[in-house]
C-alpha positions as a Python dict, from the first residue, in 0.01 Angstrom:
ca = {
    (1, 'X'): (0, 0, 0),
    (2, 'X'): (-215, 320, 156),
    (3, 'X'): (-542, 138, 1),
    (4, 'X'): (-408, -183, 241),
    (5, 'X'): (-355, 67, 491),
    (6, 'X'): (-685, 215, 469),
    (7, 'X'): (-819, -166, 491),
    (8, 'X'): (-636, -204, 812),
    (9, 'X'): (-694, 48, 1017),
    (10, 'X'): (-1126, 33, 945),
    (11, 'X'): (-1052, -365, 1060),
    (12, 'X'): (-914, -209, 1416),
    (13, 'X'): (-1161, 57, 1423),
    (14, 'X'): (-1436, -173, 1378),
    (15, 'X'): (-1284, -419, 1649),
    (16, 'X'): (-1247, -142, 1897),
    (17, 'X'): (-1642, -45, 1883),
    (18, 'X'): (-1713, -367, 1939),
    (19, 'X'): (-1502, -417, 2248),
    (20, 'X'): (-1622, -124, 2341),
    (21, 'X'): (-1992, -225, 2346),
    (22, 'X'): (-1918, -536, 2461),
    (23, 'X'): (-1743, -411, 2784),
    (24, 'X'): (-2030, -97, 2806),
    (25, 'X'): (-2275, -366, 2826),
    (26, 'X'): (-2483, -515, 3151),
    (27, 'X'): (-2392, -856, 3319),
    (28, 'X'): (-2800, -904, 3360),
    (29, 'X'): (-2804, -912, 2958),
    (30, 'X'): (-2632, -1264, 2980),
    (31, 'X'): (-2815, -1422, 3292),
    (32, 'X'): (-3201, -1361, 3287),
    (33, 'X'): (-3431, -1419, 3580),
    (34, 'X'): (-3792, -1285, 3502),
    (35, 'X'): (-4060, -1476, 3701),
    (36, 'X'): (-4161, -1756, 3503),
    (37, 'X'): (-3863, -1869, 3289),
    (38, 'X'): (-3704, -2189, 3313),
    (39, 'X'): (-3412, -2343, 3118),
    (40, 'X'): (-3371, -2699, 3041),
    (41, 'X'): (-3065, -2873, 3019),
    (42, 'X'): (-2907, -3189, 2905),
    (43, 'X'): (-2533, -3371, 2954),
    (44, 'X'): (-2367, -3596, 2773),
    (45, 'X'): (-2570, -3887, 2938),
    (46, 'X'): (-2892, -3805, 2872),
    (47, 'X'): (-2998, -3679, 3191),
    (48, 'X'): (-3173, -3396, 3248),
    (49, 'X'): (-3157, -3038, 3478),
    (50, 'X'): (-3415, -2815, 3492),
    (51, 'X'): (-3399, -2465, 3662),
    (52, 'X'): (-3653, -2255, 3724),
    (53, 'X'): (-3718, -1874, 3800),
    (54, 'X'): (-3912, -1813, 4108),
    (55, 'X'): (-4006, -1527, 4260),
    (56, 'X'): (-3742, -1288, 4458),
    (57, 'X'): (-3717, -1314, 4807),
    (58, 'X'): (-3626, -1040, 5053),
    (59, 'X'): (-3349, -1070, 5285),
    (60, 'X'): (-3225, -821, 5563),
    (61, 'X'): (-3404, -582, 5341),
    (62, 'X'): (-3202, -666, 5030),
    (63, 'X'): (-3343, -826, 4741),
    (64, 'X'): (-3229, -1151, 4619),
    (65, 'X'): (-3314, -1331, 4304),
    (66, 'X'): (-3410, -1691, 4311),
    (67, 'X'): (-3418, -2049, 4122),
    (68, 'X'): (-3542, -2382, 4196),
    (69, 'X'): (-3443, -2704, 3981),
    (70, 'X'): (-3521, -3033, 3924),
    (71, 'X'): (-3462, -3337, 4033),
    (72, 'X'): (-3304, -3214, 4307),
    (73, 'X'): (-2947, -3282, 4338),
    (74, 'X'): (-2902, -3544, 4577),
    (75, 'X'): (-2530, -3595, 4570),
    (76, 'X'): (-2277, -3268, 4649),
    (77, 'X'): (-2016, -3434, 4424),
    (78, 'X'): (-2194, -3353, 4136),
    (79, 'X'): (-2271, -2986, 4260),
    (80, 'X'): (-2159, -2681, 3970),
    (81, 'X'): (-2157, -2360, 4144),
    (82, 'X'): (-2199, -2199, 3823),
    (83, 'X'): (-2529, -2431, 3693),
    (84, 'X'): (-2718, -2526, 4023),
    (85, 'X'): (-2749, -2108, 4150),
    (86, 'X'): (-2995, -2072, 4415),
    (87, 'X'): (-2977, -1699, 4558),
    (88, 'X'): (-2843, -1436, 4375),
    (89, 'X'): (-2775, -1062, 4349),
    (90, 'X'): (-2747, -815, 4068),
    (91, 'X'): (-2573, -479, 4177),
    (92, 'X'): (-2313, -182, 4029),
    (93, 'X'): (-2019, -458, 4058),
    (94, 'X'): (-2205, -765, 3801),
    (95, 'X'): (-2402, -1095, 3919),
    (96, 'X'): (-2340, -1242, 4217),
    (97, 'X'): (-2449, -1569, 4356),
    (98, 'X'): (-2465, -1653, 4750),
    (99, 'X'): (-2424, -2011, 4887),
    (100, 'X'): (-2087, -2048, 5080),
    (101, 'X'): (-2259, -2367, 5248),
    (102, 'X'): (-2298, -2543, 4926),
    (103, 'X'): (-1961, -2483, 4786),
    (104, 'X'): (-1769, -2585, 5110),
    (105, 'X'): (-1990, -2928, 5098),
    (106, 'X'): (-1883, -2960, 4798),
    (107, 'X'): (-1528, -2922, 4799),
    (108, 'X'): (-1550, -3179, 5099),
    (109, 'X'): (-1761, -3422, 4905),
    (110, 'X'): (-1477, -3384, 4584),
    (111, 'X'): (-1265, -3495, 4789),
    (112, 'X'): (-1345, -3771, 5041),
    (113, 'X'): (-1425, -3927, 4687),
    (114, 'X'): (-1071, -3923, 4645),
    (115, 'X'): (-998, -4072, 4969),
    (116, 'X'): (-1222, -4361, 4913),
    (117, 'X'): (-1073, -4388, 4582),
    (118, 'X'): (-672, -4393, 4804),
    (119, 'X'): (-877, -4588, 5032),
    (120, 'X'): (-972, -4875, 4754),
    (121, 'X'): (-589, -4836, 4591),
    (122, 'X'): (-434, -4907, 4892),
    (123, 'X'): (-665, -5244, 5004),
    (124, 'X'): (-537, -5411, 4703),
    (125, 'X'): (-218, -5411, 4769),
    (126, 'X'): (-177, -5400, 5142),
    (127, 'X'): (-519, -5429, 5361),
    (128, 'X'): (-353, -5273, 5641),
    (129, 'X'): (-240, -4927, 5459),
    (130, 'X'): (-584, -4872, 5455),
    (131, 'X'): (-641, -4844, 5805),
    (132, 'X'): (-704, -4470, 5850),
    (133, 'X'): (-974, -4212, 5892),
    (134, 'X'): (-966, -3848, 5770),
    (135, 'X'): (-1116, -3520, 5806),
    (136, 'X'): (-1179, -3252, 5620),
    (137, 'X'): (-1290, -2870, 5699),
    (138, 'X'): (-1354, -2611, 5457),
    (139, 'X'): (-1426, -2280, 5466),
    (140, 'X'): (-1506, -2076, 5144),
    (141, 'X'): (-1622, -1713, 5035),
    (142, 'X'): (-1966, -1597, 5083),
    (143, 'X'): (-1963, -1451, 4728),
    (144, 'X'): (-1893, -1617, 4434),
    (145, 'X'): (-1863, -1334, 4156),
    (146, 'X'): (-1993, -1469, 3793),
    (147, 'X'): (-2001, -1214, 3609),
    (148, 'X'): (-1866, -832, 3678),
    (149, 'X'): (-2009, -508, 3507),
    (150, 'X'): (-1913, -368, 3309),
    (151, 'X'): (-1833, -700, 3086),
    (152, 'X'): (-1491, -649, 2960),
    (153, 'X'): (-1287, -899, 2724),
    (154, 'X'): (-961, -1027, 2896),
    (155, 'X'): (-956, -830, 3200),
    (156, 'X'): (-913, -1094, 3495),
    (157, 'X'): (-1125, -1034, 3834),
    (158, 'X'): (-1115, -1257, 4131),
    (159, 'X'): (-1470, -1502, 4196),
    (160, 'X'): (-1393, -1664, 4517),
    (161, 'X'): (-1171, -1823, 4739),
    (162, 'X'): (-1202, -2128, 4947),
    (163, 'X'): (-953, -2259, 5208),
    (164, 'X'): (-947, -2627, 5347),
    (165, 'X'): (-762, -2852, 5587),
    (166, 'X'): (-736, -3214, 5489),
    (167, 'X'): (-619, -3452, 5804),
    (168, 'X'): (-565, -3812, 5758),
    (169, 'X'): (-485, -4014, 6071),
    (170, 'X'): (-349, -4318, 6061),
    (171, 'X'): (-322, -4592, 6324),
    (172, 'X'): (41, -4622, 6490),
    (173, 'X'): (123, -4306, 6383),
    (174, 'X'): (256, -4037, 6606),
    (175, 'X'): (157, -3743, 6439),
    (176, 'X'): (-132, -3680, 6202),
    (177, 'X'): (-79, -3599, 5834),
    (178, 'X'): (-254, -3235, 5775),
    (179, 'X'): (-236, -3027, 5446),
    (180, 'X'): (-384, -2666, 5404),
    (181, 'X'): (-502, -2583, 5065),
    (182, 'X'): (-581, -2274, 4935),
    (183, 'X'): (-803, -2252, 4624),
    (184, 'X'): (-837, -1915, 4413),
    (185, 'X'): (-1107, -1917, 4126),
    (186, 'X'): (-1071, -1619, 3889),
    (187, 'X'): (-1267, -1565, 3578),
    (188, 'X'): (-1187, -1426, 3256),
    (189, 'X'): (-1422, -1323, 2924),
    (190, 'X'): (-1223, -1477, 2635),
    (191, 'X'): (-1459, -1276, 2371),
    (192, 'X'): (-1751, -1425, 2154),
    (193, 'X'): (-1871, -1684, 2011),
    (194, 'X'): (-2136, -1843, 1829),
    (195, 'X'): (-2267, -2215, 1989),
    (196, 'X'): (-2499, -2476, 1826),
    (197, 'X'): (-2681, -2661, 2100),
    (198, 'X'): (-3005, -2893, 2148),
    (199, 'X'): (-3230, -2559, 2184),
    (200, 'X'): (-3061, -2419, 1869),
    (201, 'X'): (-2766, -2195, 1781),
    (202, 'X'): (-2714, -1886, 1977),
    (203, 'X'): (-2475, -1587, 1843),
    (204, 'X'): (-2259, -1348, 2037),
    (205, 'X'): (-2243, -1557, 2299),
    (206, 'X'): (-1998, -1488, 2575),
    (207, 'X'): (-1741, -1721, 2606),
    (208, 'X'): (-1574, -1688, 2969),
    (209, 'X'): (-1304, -1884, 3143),
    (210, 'X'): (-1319, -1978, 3538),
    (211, 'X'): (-990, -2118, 3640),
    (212, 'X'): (-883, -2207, 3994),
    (213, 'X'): (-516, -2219, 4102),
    (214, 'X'): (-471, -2434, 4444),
    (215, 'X'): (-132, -2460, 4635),
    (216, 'X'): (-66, -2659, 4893),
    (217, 'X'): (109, -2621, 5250),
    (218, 'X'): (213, -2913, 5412),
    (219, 'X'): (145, -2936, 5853),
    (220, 'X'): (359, -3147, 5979),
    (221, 'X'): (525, -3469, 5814),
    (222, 'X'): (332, -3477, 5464),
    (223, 'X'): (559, -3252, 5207),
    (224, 'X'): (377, -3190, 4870),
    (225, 'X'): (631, -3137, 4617),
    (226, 'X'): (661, -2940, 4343),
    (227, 'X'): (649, -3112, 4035),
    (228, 'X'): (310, -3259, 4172),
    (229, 'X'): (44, -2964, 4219),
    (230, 'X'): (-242, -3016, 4321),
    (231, 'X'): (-535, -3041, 4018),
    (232, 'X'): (-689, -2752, 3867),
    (233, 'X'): (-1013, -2671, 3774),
    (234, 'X'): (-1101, -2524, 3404),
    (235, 'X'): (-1466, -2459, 3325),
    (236, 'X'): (-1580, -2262, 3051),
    (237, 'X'): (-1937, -2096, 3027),
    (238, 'X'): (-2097, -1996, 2755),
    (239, 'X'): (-2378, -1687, 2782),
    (240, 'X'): (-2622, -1632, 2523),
    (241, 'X'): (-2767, -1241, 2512),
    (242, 'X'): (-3119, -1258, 2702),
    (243, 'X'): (-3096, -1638, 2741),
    (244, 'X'): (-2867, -1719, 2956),
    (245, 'X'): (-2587, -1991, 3012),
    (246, 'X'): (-2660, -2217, 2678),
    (247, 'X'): (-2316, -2410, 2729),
    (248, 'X'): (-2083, -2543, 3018),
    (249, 'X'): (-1785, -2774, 2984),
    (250, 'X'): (-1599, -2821, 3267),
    (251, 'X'): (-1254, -3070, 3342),
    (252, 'X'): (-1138, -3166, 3634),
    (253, 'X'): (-847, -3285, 3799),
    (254, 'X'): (-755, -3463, 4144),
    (255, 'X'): (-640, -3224, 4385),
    (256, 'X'): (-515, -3511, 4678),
    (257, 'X'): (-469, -3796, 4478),
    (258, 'X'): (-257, -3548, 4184),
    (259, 'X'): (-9, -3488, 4457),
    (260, 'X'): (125, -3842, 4477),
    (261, 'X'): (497, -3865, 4365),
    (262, 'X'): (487, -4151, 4080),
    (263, 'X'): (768, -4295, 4266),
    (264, 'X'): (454, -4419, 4525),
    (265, 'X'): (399, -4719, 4218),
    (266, 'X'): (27, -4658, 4311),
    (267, 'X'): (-223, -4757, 4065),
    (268, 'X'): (-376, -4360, 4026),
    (269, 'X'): (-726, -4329, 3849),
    (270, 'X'): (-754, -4082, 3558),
    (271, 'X'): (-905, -3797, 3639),
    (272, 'X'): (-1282, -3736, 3629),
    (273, 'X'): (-1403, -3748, 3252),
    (274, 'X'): (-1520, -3403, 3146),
    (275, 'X'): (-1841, -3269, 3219),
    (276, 'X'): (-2058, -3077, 2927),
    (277, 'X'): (-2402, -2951, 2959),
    (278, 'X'): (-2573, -2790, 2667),
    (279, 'X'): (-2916, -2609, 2684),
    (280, 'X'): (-3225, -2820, 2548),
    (281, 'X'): (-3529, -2627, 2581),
    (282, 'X'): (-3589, -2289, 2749),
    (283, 'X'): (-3833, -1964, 2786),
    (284, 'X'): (-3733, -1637, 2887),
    (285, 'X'): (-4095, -1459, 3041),
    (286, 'X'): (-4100, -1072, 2947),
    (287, 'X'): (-4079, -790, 3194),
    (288, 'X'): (-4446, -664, 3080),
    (289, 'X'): (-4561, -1024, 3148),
    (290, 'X'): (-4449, -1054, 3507),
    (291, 'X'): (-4605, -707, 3558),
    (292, 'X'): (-4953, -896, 3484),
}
């Protein structure tokens, strides 16, 4: 019994040093940036992103790290805030990446997709039910927090916040349909892990969590009820020590087109197939060799 005991207790001590490096340890271990490095990466299709570490730029006196990729993405649909970084800053709170335009063109790209998509439901049944026009307006957070420091296993912290205003108008109709949404993304690191990819198999990686929760708050004669939410988000990101992001899986759901009752009898897509991208090929430069 005491020699089980004994067993125990060197288990929890061992555990606890470990959580408590891993929480003592910088956010800049997991995303590197030196001059020179780029990171290839492939999903499930074959095709190909390629980012690239170029040199900082100076802003209002603040410095600002800074990637290119290619091909450049041509459609905002596809646009991951966590893959397709273009400005970022490393200070005493973690990494922090800076492009409120892109993720508010985004969010309005996801989802006039989906009103096509009502758009194209609706003409195949009645022709005339498709007669409207909508707008959409967005307004997100200027930060978008990946990773806080110190790096500490299942301790929530908030990554951004983006608000939006859907409006559909429809002909012969008094009064416009207009929802408010409210989308909070917080991130979580669920411990370690080790990942096999295309490049090869990285251990201790990071395995974190970004999860959004949306509610929705109807404006004048469009209710969205309960049992019908609008879709979440879950992406999980996987950081390799002084490589980087070697992993990203990501699903999605509809956030309009989730909120139709199934008493509509509408004929409602699945939601968007998964998305993973694994790293294929990569080089990390050395600080001594951006000195040169």
């Amino acid at each position: 019994m005491l020699k089980k005991l004994s067993t125990f207790l060197i288990f929890l001590l061992a555990f606890s040093f470990s959580v408590t490096l891993l929480g003592n340890e910088s956010a800049t271990k997991y995303f590197p940036s030196t001059f020179g490095s780029y990171w290839i990466y492939v999903d499930e299709d074959k095709n190909e992103l390629t980012r690239h570490a170029v040199e900082a730029e100076e802003i209002a006196g603040e410095t600002y790290y800074a990637f290119n990729y290619e091909p450049e993405l041509e459609e905002l649909f596809y646009f991951t805030r966590y893959m397709h970084p273009t400005l970022y800053q490393v200070n005493e709170k973690g990494i922090t990446f800076v492009f409120q335009d892109e993720i508010e063109k985004a969010l309005k790209a996801r989802l006039s997709k989906e009103m096509e998509l009502l758009r194209g439901i609706l003409e195949l049944d009645d022709p005339d039910a498709a007669n409207f026009t909508f707008k959409i307006d967005a307004k997100a957070q200027g930060h978008f927090y990946l990773l806080p420091t110190p790096v500490t296993p299942n301790e929530e912290w908030d990554v951004n916040q983006v608000k939006a205003t859907l409006t559909i108008q429809i002909e012969e109709e008094v009064e416009d349909l207009s929802i408010d949404y409210t989308i909070i993304e917080t991130g979580i690191v669920l411990g370690t892990e080790t990942v096999k990819t295309p490049a090869g198999t990285f251990e201790d990686c990071l395995k974190v969590e970004y999860r959004t929760e949306t509610t929705a708050e109807e404006n004048s004669v469009f209710s969205p009820e309960e049992n019908n939410p609008p879709g979440e988000t879950v992406t999980t990101v996987w950081f390799a020590p002084n490589v980087g992001i070697v992993k990203f899986h990501q699903i999605r759901r509809y956030i309009f087109l989730e909120m139709i009752p199934e008493d509509a009898d509408l004929p409602i897509p699945s939601d968007p197939k998964p998305i993973t991208v694994e790293l294929k090929r990569y080089e990390i430069k050395s600080d001594a060799a951006e000195a040169k």
